[in-house]
C-alpha positions, 0 to 999 in steps of 0.5 A, spaced: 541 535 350 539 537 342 537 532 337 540 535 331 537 531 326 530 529 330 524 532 330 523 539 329 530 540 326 531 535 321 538 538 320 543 536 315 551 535 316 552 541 314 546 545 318 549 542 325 556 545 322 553 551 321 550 552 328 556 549 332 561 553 328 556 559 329 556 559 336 563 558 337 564 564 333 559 569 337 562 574 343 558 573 349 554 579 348 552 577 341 550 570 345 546 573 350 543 578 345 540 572 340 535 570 347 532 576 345 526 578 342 523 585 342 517 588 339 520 593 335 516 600 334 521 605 330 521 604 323 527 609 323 533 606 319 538 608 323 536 606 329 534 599 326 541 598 324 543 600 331 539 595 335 542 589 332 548 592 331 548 595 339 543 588 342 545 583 337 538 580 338 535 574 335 529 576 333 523 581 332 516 582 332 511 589 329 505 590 330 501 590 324 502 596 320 503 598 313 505 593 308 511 596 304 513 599 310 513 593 315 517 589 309 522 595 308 523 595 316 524 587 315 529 588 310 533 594 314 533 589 319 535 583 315 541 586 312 544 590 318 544 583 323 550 578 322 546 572 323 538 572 320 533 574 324 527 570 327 521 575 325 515 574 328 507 576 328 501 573 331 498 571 325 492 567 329 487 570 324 490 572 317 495 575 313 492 582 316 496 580 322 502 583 319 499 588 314 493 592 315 491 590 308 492 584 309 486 578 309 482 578 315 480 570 315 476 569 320 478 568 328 479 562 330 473 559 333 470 561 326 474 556 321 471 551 328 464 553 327 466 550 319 467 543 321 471 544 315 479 542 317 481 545 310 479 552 312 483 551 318 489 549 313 487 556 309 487 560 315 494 558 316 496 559 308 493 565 308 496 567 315 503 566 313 503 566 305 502 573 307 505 574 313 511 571 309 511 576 304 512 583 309 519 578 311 515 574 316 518 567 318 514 565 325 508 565 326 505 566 333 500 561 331 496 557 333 492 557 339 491 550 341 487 552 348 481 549 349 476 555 352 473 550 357 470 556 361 466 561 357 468 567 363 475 567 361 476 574 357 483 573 353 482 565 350 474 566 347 474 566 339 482 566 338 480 558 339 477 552 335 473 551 341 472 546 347 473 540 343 479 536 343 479 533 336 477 539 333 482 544 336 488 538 335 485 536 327 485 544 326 492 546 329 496 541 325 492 543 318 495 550 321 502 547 322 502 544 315 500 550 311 505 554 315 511 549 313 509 550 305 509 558 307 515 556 310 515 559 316 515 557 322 509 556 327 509 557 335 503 554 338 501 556 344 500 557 350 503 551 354 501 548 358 493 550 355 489 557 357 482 557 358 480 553 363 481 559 369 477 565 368 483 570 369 487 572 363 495 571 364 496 578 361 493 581 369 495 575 373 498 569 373 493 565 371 492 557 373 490 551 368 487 548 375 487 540 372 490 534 375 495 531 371 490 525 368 485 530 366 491 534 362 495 528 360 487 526 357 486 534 354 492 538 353 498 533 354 494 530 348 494 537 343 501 539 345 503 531 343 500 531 338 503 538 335 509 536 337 509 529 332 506 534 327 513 538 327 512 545 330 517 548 331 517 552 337 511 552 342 510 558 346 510 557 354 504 561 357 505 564 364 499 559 366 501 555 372 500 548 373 500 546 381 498 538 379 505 538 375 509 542 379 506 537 385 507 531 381 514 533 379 517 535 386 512 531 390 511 537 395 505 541 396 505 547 390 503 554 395 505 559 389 503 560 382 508 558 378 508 561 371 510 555 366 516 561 363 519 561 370 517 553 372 523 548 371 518 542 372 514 545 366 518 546 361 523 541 362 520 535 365 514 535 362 514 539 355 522 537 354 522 530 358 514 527 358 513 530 352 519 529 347 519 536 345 525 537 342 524 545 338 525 552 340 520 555 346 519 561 347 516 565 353 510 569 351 511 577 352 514 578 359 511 585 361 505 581 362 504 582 369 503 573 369 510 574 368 512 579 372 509 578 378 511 572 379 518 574 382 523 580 382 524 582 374 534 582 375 532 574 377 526 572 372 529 575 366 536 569 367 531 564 370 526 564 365 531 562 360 535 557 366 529 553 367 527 552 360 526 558 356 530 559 351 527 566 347 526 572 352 520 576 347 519 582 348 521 587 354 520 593 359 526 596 358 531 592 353 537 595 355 535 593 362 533 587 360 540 585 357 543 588 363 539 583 367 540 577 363 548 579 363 548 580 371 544 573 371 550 569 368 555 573 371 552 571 378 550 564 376 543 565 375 544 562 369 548 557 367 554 556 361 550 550 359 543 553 359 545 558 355 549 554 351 543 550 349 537 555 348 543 560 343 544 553 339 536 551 339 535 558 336 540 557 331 538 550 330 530 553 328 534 558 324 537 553 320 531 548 319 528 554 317 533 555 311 535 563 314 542 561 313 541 560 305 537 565 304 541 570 308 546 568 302 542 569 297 539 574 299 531 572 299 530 573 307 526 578 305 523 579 298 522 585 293 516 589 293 511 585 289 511 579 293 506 584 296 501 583 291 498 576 294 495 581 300 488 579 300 489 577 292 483 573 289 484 567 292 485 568 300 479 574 298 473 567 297 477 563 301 475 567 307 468 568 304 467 561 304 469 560 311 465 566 314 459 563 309 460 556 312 462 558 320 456 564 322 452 560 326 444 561 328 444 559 336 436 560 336 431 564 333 425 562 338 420 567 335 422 565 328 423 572 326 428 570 320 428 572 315 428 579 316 423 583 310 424 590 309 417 591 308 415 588 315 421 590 319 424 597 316 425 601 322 431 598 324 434 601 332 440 598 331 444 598 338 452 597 338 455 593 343 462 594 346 466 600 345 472 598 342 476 602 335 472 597 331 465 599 333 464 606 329 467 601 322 462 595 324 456 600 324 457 603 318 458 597 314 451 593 317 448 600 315 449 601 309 448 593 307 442 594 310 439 601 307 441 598 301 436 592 302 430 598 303 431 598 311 431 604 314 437 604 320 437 609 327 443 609 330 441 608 338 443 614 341 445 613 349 439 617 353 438 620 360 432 620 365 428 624 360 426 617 357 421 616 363 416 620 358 415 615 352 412 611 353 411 603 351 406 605 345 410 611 343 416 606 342 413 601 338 410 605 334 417 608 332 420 602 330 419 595 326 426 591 328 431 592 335 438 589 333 443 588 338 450 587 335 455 585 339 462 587 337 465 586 344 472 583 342 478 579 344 482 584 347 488 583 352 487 587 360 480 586 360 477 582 366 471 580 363 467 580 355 461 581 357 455 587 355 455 593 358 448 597 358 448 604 358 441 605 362 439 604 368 434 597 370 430 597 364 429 605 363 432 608 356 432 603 350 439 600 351 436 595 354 432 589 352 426 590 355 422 590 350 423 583 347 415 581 349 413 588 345 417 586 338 422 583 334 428 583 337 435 581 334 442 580 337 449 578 333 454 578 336 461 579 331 465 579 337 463 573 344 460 567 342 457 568 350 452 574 351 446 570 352 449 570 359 446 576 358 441 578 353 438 570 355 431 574 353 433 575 346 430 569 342 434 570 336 440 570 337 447 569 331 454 568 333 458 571 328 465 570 332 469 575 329 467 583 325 470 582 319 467 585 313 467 577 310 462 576 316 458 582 316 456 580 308 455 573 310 450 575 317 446 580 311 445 575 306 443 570 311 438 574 315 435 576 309 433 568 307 438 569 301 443 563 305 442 558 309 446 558 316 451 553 316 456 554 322 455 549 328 458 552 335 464 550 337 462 551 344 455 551 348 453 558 348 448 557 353 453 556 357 451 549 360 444 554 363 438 550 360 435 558 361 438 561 356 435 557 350 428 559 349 
């Protein structure tokens, strides 16, 4: 039952006209066809066109790209489609999200490293202002997961860390920025990642608490969200045995995905918890989804048992056929697809798109761009890279660095991801513009077992590690990986006894898993340029380390803090 006037909608007489009206008049392919959220690659504007015209679809996602190319495609999109579009973007951690040119704020983990609520409100301004402006309307944003378990590869630095009071005073401060943005926020991922090690991309994973430790930690969060207005809340393939045993008092044997799980969304998100808004399914080609079932049945099911956005798909004219096929065989039932196609409209009217579709405003002109990483997001991320950089330890009271005693620096980069090659050359040039003289290591084979540790050390004053290992989804773990073998080669920190040694991590806040013997260690939490600055100033004595880590990065392990 939709609560029109209630918490999230607040809708108006006329705006429940508009959804009643609108659903009576649409066929049933265009019905069907507003479940659906595709990620869109072709900027094509004929088959733009043609995909909301042939699907009906009721929302889109891109992946970042070209700012004016990205607003023109919106537009395309916005004007070809006889009801406004939900156009999303994961906008965890800034404009750039969107546009490639838009403001890197900062990871998540960042803002919490502040303790700074309002830099949680700037994240979301700055996120959905900007995203906004390509034509933008709903954040997949915030994260709310609690990272409860530092091997989990996926929830890591997208986080405000393992505090509940943090993570739930800093996703409301996102909500409410991205409401004065106008657009809508989608958090996520229910019933709450980071406490199994797996990443639902791979498997289904499982948040393995009992009903009480999550109505305490999770239930909380997501109560509290709820009550603070958001939208739509994003449904993970995460399991929740405890739930699914409390609701149905049998023993759970299967991992259920909360998208495929009646007992989840219904009992607990809808019922328990009162959440009366849109949810949506995270990205069904992840195997979390996939494997949980045959694809013809999970596509209805998944909005029969409380779904009511498909996002994204494996084949989007196999996916539809499925979800026709589902109803035509009663998978899914006349009245669920009823709800879930009003609730859709429901969030689009609450949003105003119906208006602004009249107005012509769903997307705005070309100099909305302007506000791409403009003065104001620009210091605003510097201050929170200036206020979040932690200093984990520095046991050998190695910092501040001077160029007159540490200029040889080896600097060795940590994980290979497109970033690295960028990471590298930023640290080298704000280094050698301070008088250091940086070698890049090179990785090297057994003919390394002739130097020996008095020729090494007479190359070079300083070992630097940065760790630039993100967050990235289809990784099994986040962990360092070392070019040589047991200590021969240079890769590895086998000289921490014979010199200085540094590790900044730009990436995993929990490489002292791995590198426990380096005693100066930074987290950085995410390799924007913002943080690049504020690590240099810092290292050199020139700005105090303010960031406080919102996680223990010993990792519960009194060894990896000497």
């Amino acid at each position: 039952m939709i609560k029109f006037r209630e918490n999230p909608f607040f809708l108006s007489e006329e705006q429940v006209e508009w959804v009643n009206r609108t659903y009576e008049a649409m066929e049933l392919d265009e019905r069907i066809g507003q479940l659906f959220c595709p990620i869109v690659f072709t900027k094509d504007e004929n088959e733009l066109k043609e995909l909301v015209k042939k699907r009906h679809i009721g929302g889109m996602l891109y992946r970042e790209g070209n700012a004016e190319e990205i607003r023109r495609s919106h537009k395309i999109l916005q004007e070809a489609s006889k009801i406004p579009l939900l156009i999303a973007s994961n906008l965890e951690s800034g404009g750039n999200g969107s546009a490639v040119e838009g403001t890197y704020f900062g990871r998540e983990m960042l803002v919490a490293a502040t303790q700074d609520v309002e830099k949680a409100y700037q994240l979301g301004k700055v996120s959905c202002k900007e995203g906004a402006a390509l034509g933008v309307n709903w954040s997949f944003a915030p994260v709310v997961d609690l990272d409860k378990n530092y091997h989990n590869p996926i929830t890591n630095v997208r986080t405000f860390g393992d505090d509940l009071e943090t993570v739930i005073s800093m996703g409301k401060a996102y909500v409410k920025a991205a409401k004065e943005a106008g657009v809508a926020t989608s958090v996520k991922h229910f019933p709450g990642d980071g406490i199994d090690e797996r990443d639902q991309h791979l498997v289904t994973s499982v948040n393995s608490l009992s009903c009480e430790e999550w109505d305490a930690s999770y239930g909380k969060i997501y109560k509290e969200m709820i009550e603070a207005g958001t939208l739509t809340v994003m449904a993970g393939h995460i399991a929740m045995p405890a739930y699914e045993v409390f609701f149905n008092r049998e023993e759970c044997r299967k991992s259920i995905p909360a998208t495929l799980s009646k007992n989840l969304l219904i009992s607990l998100l809808r019922n328990k918890l009162g959440f009366n808004g849109l949810i949506t399914t995270d990205a069904t080609p992840m195997v979390g989804f996939s494997s949980a079932m045959d694809r013809a049945t999970a596509v209805p099911l998944s909005i029969e048992n409380g779904c009511d956005v498909f996002l994204f798909n494996r084949n989007i004219d196999e996916d539809y056929a499925y979800m026709h096929e589902g109803y035509k065989n009663k998978i899914l039932s006349e009245e669920r697809l009823e709800e879930a196609v009003k609730r859709i409209l429901a969030t689009k009217a609450a949003m105003g798109l119906p208006e602004k579709q009249k107005a012509g405003t769903l997307v705005p002109e070309v100099d909305a761009l302007k506000v791409l990483k403009c003065e104001e997001h620009d210091n605003w991320a510097r201050e929170c890279a200036d206020q979040g950089v932690t200093l984990v330890k520095d046991t050998q009271d190695l910092l501040p660095l001077q160029a007159s005693k540490h200029k040889r620096v080896l600097l060795e980069m940590m994980g290979e991801f497109a970033s690295t090659d960028r990471v590298f050359e930023v640290f080298d040039k704000k280094l050698t513009a301070e008088g250091f003289e940086v070698t890049r290591y090179i990785p090297e084979g057994f003919e390394v077992m002739r130097e020996t540790v008095a020729g090494f050390k007479d190359k070079y004053d300083l070992i630097m590690y940065v760790g630039n290992v993100e967050t990235a989804s289809n990784k099994t773990v986040s962990r360092l990986n070392w070019h040589t073998m047991f200590g021969l080669g240079n890769n590895m920190p086998w000289m921490v006894n014979e010199m200085p040694v540094l590790f900044v991590s730009v990436g995993n806040p929990y490489h002292l898993l791995d590198a426990s013997m380096i005693k100066t260690y930074i987290n950085g939490y995410c390799n924007s340029e913002y943080v690049i600055d504020a690590v240099v100033e810092k290292i050199l004595g020139r700005s105090e380390f303010k960031g406080v880590s919102p996680i223990d990065p010993f990792c519960g392990r009194e060894d990896l803090n000497y």
